[in-house]
N, C-alpha and C positions, 0 to 999 in steps of 0.2 A: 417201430419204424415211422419219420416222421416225415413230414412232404418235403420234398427241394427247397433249399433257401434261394429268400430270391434275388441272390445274386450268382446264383449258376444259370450259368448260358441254356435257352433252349433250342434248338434247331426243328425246322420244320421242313420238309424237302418234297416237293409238289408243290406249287402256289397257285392249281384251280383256285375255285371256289371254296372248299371243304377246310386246302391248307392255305387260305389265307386265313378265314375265320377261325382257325384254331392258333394260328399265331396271333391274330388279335387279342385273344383272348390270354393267351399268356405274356402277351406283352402290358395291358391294361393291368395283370396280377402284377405285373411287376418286374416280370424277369427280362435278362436282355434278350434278345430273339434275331435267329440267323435264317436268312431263307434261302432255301437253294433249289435248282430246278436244272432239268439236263438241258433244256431248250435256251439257250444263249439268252439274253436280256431278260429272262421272261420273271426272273427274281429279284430283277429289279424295277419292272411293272409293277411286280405285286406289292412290292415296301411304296410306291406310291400310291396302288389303291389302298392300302392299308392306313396309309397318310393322309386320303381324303377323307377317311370314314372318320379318322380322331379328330379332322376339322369339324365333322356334322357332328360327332359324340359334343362337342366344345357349343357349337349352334344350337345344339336341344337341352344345354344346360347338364347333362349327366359328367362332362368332365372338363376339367378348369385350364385356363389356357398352361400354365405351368405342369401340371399332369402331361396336357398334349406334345412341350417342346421335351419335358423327362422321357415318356415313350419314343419320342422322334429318334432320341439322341439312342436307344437304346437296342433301336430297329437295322439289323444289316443287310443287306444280301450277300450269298457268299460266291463267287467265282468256281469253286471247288470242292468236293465234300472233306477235304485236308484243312478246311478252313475250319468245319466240324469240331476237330479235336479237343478243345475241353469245354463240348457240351457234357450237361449233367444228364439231358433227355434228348431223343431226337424221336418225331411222331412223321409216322409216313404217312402220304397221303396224294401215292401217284396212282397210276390205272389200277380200275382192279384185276391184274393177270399174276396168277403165282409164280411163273418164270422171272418177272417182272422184278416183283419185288425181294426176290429171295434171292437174286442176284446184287440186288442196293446193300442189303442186310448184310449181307456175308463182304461187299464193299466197307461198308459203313463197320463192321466189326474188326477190319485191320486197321481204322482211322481214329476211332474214340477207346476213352478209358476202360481198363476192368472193370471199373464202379459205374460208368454210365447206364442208365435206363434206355431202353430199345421198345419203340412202341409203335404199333400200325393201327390205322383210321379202318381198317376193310368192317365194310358192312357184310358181304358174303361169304369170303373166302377163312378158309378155314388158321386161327390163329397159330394152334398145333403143327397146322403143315409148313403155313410161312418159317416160323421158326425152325424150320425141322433143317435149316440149311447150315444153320447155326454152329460153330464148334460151342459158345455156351448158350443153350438156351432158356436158363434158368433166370435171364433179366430179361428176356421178351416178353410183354403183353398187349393185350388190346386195349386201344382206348378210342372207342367208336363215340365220335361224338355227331348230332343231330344237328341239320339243317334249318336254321344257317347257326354258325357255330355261338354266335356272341350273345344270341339273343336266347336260344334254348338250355333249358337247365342240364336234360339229363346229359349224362357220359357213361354207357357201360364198359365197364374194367373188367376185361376178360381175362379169365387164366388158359393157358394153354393145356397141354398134359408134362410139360417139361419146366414151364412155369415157376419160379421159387414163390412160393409164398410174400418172404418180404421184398420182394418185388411188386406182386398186386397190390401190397400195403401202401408201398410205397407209393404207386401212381394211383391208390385210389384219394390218398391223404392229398396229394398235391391236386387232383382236380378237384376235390372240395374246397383247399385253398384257393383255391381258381376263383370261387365260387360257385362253382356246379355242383349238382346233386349225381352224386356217383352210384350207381349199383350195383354188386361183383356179382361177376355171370361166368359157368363155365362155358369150353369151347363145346358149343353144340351148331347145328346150322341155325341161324338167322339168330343166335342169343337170345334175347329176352323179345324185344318189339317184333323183331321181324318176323320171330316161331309162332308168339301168340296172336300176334296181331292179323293174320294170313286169314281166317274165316271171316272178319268184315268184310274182304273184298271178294272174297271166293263164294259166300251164301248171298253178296246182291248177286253178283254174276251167275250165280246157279237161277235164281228168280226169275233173271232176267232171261234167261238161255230157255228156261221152263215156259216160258208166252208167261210169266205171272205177274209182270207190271213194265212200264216204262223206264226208263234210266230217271225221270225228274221225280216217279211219283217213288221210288223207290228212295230215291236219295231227302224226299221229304221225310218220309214216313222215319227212316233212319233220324233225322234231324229234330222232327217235329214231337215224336213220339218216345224215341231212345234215346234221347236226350244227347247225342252225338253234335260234334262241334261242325263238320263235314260230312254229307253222305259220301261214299263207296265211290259213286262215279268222278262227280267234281273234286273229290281227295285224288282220286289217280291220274285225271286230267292236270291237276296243280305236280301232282310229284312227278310226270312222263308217264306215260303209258309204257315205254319202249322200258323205261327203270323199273315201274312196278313188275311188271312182266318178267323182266331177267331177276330179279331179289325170289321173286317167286319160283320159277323156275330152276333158281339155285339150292331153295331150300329143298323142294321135291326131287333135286335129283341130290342132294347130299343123304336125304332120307330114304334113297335107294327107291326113290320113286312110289310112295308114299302115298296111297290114295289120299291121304287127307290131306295133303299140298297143293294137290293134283293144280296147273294151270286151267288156264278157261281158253276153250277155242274161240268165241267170243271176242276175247283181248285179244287171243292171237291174229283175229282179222284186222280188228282195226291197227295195231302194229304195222302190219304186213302191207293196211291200204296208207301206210303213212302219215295217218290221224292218232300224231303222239299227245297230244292237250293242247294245254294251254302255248307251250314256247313253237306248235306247228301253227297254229291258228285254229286247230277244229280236233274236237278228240270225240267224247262221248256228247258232248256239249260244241256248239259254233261261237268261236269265241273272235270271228274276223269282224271289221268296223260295219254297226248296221243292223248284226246277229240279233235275232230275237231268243230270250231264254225258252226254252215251254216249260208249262205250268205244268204240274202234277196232276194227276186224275184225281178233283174231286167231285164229289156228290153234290145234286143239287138240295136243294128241301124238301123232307118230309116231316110228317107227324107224328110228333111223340106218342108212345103208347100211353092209354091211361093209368095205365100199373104193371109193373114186374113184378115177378115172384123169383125168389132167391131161396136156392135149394143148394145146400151143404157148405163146405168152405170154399171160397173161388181164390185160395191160397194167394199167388202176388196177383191178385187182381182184387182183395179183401176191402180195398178205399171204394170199390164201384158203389154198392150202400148206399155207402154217406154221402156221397157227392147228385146219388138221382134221386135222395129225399131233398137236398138243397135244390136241386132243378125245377121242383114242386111235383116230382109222379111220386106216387104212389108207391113204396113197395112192402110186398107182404111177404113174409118170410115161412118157410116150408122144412121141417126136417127132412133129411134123406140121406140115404146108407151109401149112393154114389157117390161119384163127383161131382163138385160146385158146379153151379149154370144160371143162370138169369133166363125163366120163360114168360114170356110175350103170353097176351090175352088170348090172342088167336092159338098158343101150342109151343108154337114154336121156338127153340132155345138157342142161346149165345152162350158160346164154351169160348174158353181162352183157350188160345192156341195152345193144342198140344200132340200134334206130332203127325195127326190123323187127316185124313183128307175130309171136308165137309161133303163131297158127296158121298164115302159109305155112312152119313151117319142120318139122313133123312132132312127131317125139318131142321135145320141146322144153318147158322152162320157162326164162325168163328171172327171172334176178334184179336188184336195183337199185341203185345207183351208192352208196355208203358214204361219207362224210367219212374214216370211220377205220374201217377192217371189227373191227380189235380191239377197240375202245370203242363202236361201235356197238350197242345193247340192241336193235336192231329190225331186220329187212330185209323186203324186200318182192317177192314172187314173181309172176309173170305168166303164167296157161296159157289156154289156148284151151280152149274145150269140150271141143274133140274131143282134148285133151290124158289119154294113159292116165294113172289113177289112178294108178299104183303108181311115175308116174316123178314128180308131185307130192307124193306121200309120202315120195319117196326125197330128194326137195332139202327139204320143209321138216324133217323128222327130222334133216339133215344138218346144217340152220342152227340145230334148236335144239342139236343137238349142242354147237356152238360157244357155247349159251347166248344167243341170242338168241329173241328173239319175232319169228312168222313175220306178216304179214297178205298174204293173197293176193289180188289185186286182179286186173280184167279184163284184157283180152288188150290194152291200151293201150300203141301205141308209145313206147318211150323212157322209160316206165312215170312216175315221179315227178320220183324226186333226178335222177336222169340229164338229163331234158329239161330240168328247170329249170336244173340248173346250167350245161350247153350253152348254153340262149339267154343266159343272163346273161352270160355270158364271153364269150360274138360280140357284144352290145350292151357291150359294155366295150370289146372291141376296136376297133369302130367307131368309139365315143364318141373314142376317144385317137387314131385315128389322122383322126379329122375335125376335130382340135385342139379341141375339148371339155375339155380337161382332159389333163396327165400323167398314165401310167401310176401315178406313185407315188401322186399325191392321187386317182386313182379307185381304187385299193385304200384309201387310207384313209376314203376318205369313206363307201363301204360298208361297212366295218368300225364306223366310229364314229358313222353314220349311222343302218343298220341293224341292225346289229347283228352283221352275217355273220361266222361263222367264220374266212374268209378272203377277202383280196380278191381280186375274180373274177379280174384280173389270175395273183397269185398262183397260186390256184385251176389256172386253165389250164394253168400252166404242168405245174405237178403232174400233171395227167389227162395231158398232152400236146395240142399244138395239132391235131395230125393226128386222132386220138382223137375230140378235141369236134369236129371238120369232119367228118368221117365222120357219126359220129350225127346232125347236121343234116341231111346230105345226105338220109340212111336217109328221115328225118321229112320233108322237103320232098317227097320223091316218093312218102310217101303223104297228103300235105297239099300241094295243090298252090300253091293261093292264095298261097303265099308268107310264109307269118308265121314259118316254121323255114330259109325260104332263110340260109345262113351267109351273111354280109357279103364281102366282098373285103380285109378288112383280114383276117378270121379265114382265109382262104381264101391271101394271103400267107405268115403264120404255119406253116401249115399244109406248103404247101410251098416253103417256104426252103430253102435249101442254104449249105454252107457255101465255103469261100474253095477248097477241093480239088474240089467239085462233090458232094459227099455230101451226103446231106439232113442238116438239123441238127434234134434233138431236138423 
């Protein structure tokens, strides 16, 4: 099955924000494109903002004035959904309410052809049920595309449970014609980004809800250390607070209330006081004319230790070494039967985050899980009150050693980067091995989705599977409720073995 030619009509029917840019985008591919909207004039607004943007595409050089008057000419709005009738595709993209749309659908299926494609933009709502209104729903699919539509690559092509096959073929061939990067998803809640991607913003908000940092130092440390494009806070302040909160709340109540969904009371306050982000003026951040940013919690200077000692393998934390012989300290290296740590002249030891709290462990600071401990400009310390001074001046003097900025945050399990990145990589694992989606298109769809450095997939492998299974466990037994329980797919991974009986990496 091959994509739409592109001289079949597409229809788009909403002309927000979502279905303008998703007609842009098929009209730029090529095809002729009809807009409709229940609200009187209001598809004929949008075929003019859509007309201004191919004036600024023409101004920044990306497309030729001849391109511009071909798409002009090709752009309609329609008075009617009868005007519909030989679209090849039509993509909804009105409120999200199932009543809503399942009433368009079953409209829209007495108007177009047997062969036409039936496709809905819902980010929450279940694609299964939409269609379930359907006499065929065998050409229904998702085709969730990302904000804003023209400029974001990915598109998840979702199957329904009724779904034909060459149907997801077909809309997945025609949004890669598009130009977009498609990835087929089954219907589950939130699909690919919005399942896995739910512990970045639910482990700051647990930190934060825990007294374990501020909303800037937290959202550095994310930035600075986890090599993240956006912290937690200012990503939710940009998307609405009032949006991330309901996507959230959609997926935890589809998952029957799901501890590992669970919303944050947290968000639910600032919703409720009316501080949606950036489009209220003040969300987790003050964004009205004037606002000061605040700075993250960093450390001021101390003194490098004159030498560390390195005992056993400090597994993703293995570059520390090499980068604090380059700093010029000293280190001496020590066998040992435990786990890796770095001890300070005075005793006292630096564990990478793993799961445990630094006050049961004594002389103890924990530090935080790095993307790239050499490119890293930030890391993030963890002591207990009853942590000696002199062994928290001995690890941050040691980090700025290496040039970094210290912020020391409470005595929080699994501290930031650590827990986040753990849960994400077991809700990736899950997601793939509960046929959600292949391992390849859920690394790329949080890559091109959100933006993530790596995909979680990837990710893991890196840390190692055993690595992030451990550190859940740590965090499950001191959270019992179950939101850090590692899944049975990561708990495989974790211990596999290979074809001789030896574990495998």
């Amino acid at each position: 099955m091959t994509a739409l030619d592109l001289s079949s009509p597409v229809a788009v029917v909403g002309t927000g924000t979502m279905g303008q840019g998703i007609a842009q985008v098929a009209l730029v591919a090529g095809h002729p494109v009809r807009l409709y909207d229940a609200a009187p004039g209001r598809a004929g607004e949008a075929a003019d903002a859509i007309g201004a943007r191919l004036d600024r595409l023409v101004e920044k050089g990306r497309l030729t004035d001849a391109e511009r008057v071909a798409a002009r000419a090709r752009l309609a709005p329609a008075a009617t959904l009868d005007a519909l009738a030989d679209c090849a595709l039509v993509v909804e993209a009105v409120v999200e309410r199932l009543d809503v749309k399942q009433e368009l659908f079953r409209a829209l299926e007495d108007v177009v052809g047997d062969d036409c494609l039936l496709a809905t933009n819902t980010s929450s709502l279940s694609v299964t049920a939409v269609a379930g209104a359907l006499r065929e729903p065998g050409r229904f699919v998702g085709l969730h595309f990302f904000n804003p539509a023209p400029l974001l690559p990915l598109v998840e092509v979702i199957s329904g449970f009724a779904t034909d096959p060459a149907s997801a073929t077909r809309a997945y061939e025609t949004a890669r014609a598009w130009g977009k990067t498609p990835v087929a998803c089954a219907d589950t809640p939130g699909f690919i980004v919005n399942r896995v991607a739910r512990p970045f913003y639910a482990e700051a908000l647990a930190v934060f809800e825990e007294q374990g940092a501020d909303p800037a130092t937290i959202d550095a440390v994310l930035r600075e250390s986890g090599g993240f494009r956006m912290g937690a806070f200012e990503l939710t302040d940009l998307i609405g607070q009032d949006v991330n909160e309901s996507v959230t709340h959609s997926v935890w109540t589809s998952f029957f209330q799901d501890v590992r969904f669970a919303p944050s009371l947290a968000q639910r306050r600032l919703v409720e006081s009316g501080r949606l982000g950036r489009k209220s003026g003040q969300g987790w951040y003050d964004y009205r004319d004037g606002a000061g940013r605040p700075e993250p919690r960093t450390a001021g200077p101390a003194e490098a230790p004159a030498y560390v000692v390195v005992e056993g393998d400090l597994g993703p934390a293995a570059a520390l070494p090499g980068l604090i012989r380059e700093a010029g300290v000293e280190v001496r290296e020590k066998d040992s039967g435990s786990g890796g740590r770095l001890v300070l002249p005075g005793g006292g030891q630096l564990l990478l985050a793993d799961g445990r709290t630094t006050a049961e462990l004594g002389d103890t600071v924990h530090f935080d899980l790095a993307l790239d401990y050499r490119r890293a400009t930030r890391v993030a310390l963890s002591a207990a009150p009853g942590t000696p001074r002199g062994t928290l001046d001995g690890a941050t003097g040691l980090f700025q050693a290496l040039g970094k900025q210290v912020s020391v945050i409470g005595d929080v399990p699994g501290m930031i980067v650590a827990r986040t990145v753990a849960r994400i990589v077991d809700l990736a694992h899950d997601a793939v091995a509960k046929g959600v989606a292949t391992e390849e298109d859920v690394d790329t769809a949080m890559r091109l989705g959100v933006n993530y450095p790596l995909g979680p997939l990837e990710w893991g492998r890196a840390l190692g599977p055993a690595w992030v299974y451990a550190l859940l466990v740590e965090l499950h037994r001191r959270d019992v409720a179950g939101r850090c329980a590692p899944s049975l797919a990561l708990f495989r991974h974790a211990h596999a073995v290979d074809a001789t009986g030896g574990s495998r990496p």
